[in-house]
DRENPA-3360 file (N, C-alpha, C; in nm, 2 decimals, always signed):
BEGIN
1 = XXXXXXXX = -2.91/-0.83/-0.31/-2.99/-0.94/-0.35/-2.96/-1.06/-0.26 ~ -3.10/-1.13/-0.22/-3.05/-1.25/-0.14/-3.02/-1.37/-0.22 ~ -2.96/-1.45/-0.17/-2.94/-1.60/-0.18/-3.07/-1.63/-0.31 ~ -3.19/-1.63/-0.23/-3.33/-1.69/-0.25/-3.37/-1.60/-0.35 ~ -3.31/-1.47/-0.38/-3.36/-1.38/-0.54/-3.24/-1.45/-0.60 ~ -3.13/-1.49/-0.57/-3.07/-1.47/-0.68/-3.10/-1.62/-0.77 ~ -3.15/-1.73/-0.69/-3.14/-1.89/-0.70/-3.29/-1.87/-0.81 ~ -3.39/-1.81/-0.82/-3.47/-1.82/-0.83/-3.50/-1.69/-0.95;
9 = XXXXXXXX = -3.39/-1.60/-1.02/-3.41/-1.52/-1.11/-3.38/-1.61/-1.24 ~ -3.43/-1.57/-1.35/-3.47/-1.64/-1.49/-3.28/-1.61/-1.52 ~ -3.20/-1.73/-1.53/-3.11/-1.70/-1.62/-3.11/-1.68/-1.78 ~ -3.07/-1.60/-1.84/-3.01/-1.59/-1.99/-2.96/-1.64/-1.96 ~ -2.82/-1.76/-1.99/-2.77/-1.85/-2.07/-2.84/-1.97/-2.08 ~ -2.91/-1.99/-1.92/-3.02/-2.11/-1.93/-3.13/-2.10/-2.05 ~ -3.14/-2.01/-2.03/-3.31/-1.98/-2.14/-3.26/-1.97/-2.25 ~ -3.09/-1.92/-2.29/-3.05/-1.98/-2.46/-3.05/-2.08/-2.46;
17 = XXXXXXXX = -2.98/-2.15/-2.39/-2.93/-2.35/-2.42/-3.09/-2.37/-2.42 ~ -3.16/-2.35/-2.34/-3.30/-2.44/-2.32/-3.37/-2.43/-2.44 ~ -3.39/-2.31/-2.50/-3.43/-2.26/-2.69/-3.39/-2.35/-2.75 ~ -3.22/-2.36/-2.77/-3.14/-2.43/-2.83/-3.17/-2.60/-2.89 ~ -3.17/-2.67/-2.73/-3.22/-2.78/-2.72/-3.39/-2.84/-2.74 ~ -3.47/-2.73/-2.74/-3.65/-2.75/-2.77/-3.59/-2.74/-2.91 ~ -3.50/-2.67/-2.95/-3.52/-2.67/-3.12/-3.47/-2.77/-3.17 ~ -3.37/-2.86/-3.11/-3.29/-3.00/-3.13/-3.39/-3.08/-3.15;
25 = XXXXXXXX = -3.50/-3.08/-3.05/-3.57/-3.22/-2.99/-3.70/-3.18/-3.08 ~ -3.76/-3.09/-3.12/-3.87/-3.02/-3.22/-3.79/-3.09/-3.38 ~ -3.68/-3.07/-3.37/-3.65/-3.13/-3.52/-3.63/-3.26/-3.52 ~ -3.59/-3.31/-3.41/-3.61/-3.45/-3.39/-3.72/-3.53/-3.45 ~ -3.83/-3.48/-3.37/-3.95/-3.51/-3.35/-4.02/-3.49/-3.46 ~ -4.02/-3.38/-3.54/-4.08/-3.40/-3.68/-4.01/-3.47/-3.81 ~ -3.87/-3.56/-3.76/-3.81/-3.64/-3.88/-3.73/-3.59/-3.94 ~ -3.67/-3.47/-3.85/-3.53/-3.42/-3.92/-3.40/-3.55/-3.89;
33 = XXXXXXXX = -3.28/-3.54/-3.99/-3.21/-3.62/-3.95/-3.10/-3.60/-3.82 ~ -3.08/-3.65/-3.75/-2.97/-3.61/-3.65/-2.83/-3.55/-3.68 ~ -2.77/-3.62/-3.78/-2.67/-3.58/-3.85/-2.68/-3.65/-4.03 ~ -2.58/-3.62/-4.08/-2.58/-3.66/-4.20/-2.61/-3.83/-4.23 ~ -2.68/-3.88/-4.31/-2.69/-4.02/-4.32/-2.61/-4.06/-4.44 ~ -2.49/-3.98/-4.45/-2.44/-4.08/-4.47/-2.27/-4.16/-4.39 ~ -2.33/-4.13/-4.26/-2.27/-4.18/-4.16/-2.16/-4.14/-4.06 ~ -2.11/-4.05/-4.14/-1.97/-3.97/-4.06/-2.01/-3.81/-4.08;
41 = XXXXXXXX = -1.95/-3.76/-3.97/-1.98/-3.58/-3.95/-1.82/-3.55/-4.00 ~ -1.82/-3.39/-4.09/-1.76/-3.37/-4.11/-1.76/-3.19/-4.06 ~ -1.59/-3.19/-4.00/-1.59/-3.03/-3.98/-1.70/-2.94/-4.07 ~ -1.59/-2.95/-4.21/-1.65/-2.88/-4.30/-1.69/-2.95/-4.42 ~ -1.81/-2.91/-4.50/-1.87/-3.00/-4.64/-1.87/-2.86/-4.74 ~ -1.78/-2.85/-4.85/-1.78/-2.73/-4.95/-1.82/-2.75/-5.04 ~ -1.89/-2.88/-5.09/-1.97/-2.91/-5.22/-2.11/-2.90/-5.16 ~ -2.17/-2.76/-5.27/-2.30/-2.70/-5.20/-2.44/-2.81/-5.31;
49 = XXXXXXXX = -2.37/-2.88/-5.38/-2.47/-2.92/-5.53/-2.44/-3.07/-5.46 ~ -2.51/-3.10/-5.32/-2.49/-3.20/-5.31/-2.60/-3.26/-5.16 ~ -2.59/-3.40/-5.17/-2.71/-3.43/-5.08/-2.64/-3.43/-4.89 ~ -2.51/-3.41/-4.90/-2.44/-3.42/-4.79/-2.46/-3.19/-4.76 ~ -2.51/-3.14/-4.79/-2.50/-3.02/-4.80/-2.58/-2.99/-4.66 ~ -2.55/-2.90/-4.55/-2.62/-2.87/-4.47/-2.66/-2.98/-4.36 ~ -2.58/-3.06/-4.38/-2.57/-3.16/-4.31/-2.44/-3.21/-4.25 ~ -2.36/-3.12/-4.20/-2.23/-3.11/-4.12/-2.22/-3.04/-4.07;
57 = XXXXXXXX = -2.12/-2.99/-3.95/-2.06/-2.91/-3.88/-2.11/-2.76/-3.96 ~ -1.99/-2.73/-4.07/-2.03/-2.63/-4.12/-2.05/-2.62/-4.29 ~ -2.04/-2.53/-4.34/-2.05/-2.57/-4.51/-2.05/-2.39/-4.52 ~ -2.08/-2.33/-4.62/-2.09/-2.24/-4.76/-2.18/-2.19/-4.69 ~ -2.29/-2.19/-4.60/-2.41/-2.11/-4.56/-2.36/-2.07/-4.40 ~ -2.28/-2.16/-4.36/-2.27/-2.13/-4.21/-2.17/-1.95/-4.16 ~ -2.14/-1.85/-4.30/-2.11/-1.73/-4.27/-2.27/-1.70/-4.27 ~ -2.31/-1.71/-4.36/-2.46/-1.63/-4.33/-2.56/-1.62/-4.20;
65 = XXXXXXXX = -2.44/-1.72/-4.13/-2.56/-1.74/-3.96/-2.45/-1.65/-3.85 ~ -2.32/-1.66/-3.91/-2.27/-1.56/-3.88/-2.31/-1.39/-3.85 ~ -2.37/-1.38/-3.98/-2.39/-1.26/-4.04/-2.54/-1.23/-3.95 ~ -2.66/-1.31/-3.95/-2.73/-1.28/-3.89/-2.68/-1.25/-3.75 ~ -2.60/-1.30/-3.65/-2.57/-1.25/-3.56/-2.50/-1.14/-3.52 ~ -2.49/-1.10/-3.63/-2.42/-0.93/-3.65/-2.55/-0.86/-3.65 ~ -2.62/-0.88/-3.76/-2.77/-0.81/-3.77/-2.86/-0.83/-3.61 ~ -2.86/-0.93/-3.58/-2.98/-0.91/-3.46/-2.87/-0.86/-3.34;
73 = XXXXXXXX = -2.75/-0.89/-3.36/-2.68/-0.74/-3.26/-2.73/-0.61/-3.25 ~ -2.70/-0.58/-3.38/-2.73/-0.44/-3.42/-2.90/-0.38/-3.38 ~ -2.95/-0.46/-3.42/-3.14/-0.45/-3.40/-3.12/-0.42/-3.31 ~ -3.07/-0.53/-3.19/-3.13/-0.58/-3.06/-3.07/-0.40/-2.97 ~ -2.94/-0.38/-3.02/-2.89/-0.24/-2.96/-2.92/-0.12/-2.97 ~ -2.99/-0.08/-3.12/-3.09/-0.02/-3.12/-3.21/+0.02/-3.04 ~ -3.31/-0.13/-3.05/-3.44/-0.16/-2.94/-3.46/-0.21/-2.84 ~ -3.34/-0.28/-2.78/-3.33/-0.30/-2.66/-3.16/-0.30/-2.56;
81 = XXXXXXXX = -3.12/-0.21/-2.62/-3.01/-0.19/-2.56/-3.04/-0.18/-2.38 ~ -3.11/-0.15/-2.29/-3.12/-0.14/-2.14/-3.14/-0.29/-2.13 ~ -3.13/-0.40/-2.21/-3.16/-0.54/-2.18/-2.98/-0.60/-2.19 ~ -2.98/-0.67/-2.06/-2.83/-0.75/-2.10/-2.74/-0.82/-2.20 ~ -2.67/-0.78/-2.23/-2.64/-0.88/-2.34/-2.69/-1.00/-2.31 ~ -2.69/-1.09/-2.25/-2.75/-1.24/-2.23/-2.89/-1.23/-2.27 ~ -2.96/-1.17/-2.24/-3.06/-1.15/-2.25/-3.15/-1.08/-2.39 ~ -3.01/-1.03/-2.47/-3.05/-0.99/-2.62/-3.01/-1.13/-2.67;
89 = XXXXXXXX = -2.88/-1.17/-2.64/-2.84/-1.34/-2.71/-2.97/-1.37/-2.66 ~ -3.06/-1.42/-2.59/-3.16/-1.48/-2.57/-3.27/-1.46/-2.67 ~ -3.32/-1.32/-2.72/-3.37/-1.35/-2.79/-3.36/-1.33/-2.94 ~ -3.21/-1.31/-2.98/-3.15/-1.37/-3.11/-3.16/-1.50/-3.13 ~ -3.15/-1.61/-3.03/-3.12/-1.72/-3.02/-3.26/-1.78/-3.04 ~ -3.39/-1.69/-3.00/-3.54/-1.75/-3.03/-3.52/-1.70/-3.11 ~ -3.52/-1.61/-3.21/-3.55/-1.56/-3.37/-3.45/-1.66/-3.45 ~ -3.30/-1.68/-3.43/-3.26/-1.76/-3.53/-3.35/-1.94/-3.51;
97 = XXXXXXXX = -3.35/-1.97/-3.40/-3.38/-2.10/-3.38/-3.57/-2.08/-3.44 ~ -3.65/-2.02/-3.47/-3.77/-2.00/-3.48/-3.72/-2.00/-3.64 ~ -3.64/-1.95/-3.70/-3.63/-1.94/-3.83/-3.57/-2.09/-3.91 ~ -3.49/-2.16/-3.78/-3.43/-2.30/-3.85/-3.53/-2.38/-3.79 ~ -3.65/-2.37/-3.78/-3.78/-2.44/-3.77/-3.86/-2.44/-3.90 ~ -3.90/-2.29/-3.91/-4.01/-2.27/-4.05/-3.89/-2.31/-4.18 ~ -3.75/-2.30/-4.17/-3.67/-2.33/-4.27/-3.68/-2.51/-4.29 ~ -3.69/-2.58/-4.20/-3.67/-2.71/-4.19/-3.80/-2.74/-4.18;
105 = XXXXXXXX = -3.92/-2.69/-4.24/-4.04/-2.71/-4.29/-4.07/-2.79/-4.41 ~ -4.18/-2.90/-4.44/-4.17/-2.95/-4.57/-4.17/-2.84/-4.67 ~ -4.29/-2.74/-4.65/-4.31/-2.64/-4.72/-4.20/-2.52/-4.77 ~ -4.13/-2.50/-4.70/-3.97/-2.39/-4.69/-3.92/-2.49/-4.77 ~ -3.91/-2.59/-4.74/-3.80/-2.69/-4.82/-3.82/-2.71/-4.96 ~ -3.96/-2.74/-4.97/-4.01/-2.77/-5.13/-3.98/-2.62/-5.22 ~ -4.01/-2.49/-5.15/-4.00/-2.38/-5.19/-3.84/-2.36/-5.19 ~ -3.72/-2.38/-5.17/-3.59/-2.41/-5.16/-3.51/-2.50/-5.29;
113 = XXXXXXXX = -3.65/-2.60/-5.29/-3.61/-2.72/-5.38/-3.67/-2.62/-5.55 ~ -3.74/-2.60/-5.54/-3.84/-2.50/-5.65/-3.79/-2.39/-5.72 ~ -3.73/-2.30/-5.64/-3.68/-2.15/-5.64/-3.54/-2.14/-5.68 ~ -3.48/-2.20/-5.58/-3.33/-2.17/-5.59/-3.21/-2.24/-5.65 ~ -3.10/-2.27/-5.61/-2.95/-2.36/-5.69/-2.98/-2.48/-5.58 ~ -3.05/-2.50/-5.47/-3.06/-2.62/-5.37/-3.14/-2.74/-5.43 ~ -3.11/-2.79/-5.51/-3.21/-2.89/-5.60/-3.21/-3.01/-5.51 ~ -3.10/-3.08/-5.41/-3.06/-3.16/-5.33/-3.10/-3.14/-5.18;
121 = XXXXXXXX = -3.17/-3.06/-5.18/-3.22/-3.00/-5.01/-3.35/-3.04/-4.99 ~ -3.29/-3.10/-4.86/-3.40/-3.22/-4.79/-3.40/-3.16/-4.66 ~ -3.40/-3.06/-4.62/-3.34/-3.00/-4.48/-3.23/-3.01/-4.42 ~ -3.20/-2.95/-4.32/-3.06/-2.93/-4.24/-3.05/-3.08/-4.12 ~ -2.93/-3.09/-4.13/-2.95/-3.26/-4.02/-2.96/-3.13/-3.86 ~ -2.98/-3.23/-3.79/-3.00/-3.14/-3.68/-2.83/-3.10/-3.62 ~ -2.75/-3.20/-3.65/-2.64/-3.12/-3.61/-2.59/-2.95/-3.66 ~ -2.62/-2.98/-3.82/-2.57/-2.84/-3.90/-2.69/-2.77/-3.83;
129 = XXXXXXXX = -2.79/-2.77/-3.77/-2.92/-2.65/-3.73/-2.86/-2.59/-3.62 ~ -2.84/-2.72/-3.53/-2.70/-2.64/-3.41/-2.60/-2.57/-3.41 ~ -2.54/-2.60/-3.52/-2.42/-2.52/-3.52/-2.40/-2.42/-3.64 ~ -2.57/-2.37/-3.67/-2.60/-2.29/-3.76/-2.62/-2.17/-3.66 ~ -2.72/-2.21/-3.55/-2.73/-2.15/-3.47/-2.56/-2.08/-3.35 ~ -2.49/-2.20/-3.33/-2.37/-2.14/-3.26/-2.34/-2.05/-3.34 ~ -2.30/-2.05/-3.52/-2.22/-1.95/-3.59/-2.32/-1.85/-3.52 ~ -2.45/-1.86/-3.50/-2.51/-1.70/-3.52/-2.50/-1.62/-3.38;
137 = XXXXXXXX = -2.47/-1.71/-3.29/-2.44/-1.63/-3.14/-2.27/-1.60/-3.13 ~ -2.23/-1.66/-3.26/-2.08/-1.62/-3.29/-2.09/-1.50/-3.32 ~ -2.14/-1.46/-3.44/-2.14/-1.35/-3.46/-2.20/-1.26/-3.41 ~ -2.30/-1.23/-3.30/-2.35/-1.21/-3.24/-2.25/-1.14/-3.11 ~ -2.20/-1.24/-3.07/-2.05/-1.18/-2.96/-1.99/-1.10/-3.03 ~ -1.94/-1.14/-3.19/-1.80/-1.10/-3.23/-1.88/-0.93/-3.27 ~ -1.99/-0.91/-3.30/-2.05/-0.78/-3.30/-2.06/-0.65/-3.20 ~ -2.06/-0.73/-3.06/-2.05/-0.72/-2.94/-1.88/-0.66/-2.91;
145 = XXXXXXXX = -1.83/-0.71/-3.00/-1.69/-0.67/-2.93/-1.61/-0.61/-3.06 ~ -1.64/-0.59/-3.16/-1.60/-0.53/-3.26/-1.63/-0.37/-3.33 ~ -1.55/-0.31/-3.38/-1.62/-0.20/-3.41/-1.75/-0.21/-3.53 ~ -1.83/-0.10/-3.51/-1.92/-0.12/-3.60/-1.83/-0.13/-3.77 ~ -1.74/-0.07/-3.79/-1.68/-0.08/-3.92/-1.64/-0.25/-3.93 ~ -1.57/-0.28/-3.85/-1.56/-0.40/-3.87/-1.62/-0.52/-3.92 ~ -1.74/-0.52/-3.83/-1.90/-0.56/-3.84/-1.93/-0.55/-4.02 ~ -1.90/-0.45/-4.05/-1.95/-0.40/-4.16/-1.90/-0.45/-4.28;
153 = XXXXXXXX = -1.76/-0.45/-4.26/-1.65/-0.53/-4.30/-1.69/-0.66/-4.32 ~ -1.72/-0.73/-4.26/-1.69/-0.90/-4.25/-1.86/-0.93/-4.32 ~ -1.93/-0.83/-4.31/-2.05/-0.91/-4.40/-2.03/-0.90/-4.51 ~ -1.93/-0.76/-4.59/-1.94/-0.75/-4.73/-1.81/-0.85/-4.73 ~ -1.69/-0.90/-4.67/-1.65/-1.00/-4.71/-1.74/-1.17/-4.71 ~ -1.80/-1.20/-4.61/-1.85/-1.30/-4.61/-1.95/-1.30/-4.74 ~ -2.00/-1.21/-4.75/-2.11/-1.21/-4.84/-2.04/-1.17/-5.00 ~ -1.92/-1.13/-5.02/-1.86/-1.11/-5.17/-1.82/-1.22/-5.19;
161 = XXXXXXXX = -1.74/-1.29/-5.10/-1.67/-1.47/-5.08/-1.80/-1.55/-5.13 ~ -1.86/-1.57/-5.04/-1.96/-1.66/-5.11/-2.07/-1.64/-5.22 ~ -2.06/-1.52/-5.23/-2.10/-1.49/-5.39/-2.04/-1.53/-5.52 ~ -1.90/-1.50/-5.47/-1.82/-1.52/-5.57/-1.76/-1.66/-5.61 ~ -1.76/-1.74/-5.52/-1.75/-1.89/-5.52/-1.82/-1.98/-5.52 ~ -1.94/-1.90/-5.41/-2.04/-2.02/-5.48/-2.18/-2.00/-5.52 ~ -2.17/-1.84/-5.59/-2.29/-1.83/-5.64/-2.42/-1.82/-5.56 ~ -2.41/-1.76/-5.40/-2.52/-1.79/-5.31/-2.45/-1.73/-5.23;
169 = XXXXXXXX = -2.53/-1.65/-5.11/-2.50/-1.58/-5.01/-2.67/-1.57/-4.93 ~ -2.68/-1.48/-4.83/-2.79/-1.46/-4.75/-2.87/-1.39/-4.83 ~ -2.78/-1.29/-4.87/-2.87/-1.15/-5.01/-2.98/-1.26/-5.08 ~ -2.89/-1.36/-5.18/-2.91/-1.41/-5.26/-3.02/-1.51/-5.23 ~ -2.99/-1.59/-5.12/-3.05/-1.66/-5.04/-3.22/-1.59/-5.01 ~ -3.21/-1.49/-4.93/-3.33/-1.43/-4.95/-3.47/-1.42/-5.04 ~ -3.33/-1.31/-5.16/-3.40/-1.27/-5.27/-3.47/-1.39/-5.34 ~ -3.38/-1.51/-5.35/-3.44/-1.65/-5.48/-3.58/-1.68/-5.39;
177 = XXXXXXXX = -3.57/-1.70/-5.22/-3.69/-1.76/-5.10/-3.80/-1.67/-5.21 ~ -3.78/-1.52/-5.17/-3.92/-1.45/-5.13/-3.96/-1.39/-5.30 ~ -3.84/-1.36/-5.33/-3.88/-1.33/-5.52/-3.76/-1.37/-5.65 ~ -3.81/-1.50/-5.67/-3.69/-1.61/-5.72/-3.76/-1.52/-5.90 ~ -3.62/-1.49/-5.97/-3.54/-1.44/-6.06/-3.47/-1.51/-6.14 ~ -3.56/-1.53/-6.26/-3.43/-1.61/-6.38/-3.34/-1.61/-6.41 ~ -3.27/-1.45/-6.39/-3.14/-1.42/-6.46/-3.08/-1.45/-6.31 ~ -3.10/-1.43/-6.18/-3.01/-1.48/-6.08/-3.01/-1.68/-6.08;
185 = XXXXXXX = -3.14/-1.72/-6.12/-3.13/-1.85/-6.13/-3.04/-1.93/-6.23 ~ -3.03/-1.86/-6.31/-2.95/-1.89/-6.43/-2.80/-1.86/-6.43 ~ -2.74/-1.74/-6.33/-2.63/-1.69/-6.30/-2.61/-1.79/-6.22 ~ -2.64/-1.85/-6.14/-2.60/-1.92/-5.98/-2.62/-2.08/-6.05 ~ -2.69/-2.12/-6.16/-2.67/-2.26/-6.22/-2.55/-2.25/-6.30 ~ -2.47/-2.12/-6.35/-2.34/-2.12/-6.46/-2.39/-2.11/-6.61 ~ -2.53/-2.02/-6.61/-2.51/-2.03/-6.76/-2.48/-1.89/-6.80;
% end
């Protein structure tokens, strides 16, 4: 390869960060908040019944971005395994960041506010969308370098943990979005 192929080939890591950052400045731009308003970022926020929720570093949902990047591992090695890893992160990193768009929709949101235990969800500040996204190229590597049992492992832990504490996981998360259920609505409010 010359100099001039190699200066001039499409990088994977560029073309994640550059996703990354169109999704920053896209949420900008439609009036998402930057970070939490109410003025300080916090590592972690563990009170999910609250207007600070999804608006920090991490919180109660940020295993489930984890978890997706276990899943679009798995897809991506399946259907495109002859593609580089960089280049499958690449387009994990469009599918999760295309998904914390239509999520941070008025319409997604209202349907969030309607459906589920999120009665206080006003969308994600743009920092937690970012590093909703990092957890998911987290898991995504850690899928990459772990045994599939493992893998397997850490969703039914991630996903028993936050069931069990806070009444909400990705399953759950799902299921309330696309076919919201009284007795899970009712289970996940504490009656």
């Amino acid at each position: 390869m010359t100099d001039r192929s190699a200066r001039t080939r499409l990088d994977p890591i560029l073309i994640t960060l550059g996703i990354v950052l169109l999704t920053a400045a896209w949420l900008l731009w439609i009036g998402r908040e930057p970070w939490c308003k109410c003025g300080y970022v916090k590592l972690w926020h563990g009170q999910i019944v609250s207007a600070e929720n999804s608006q920090h570093i991490s919180d109660w949902y940020s295993p489930s971005h984890i978890i997706h990047g276990f899943l679009f591992f798995g897809l991506l090695w399946l259907l495109a395994r002859r593609l580089s890893f960089g280049w499958r992160l690449a387009i994990a990193t469009l599918v999760e960041c295309a998904w914390e768009i239509v999520e941070n929709s008025d319409a997604v949101i209202e349907r969030y506010r309607s459906v589920t235990i999120s009665l206080d969800y006003y969308g994600d500040s743009v920092l937690n969308t970012v590093c909703d996204v990092l957890a998911m190229m987290l898991g995504f590597w850690l899928a990459s370098k772990l045994p599939v049992w493992a893998t397997v492992a850490l969703i039914i832990l991630f996903e028993g943990a936050t069931m069990w504490i806070i009444r909400d996981g990705l399953a759950l998360n799902v299921l309330m979005l696309l076919w919201p259920l009284d007795s899970v609505a009712q289970w996940q409010a504490g009656r």
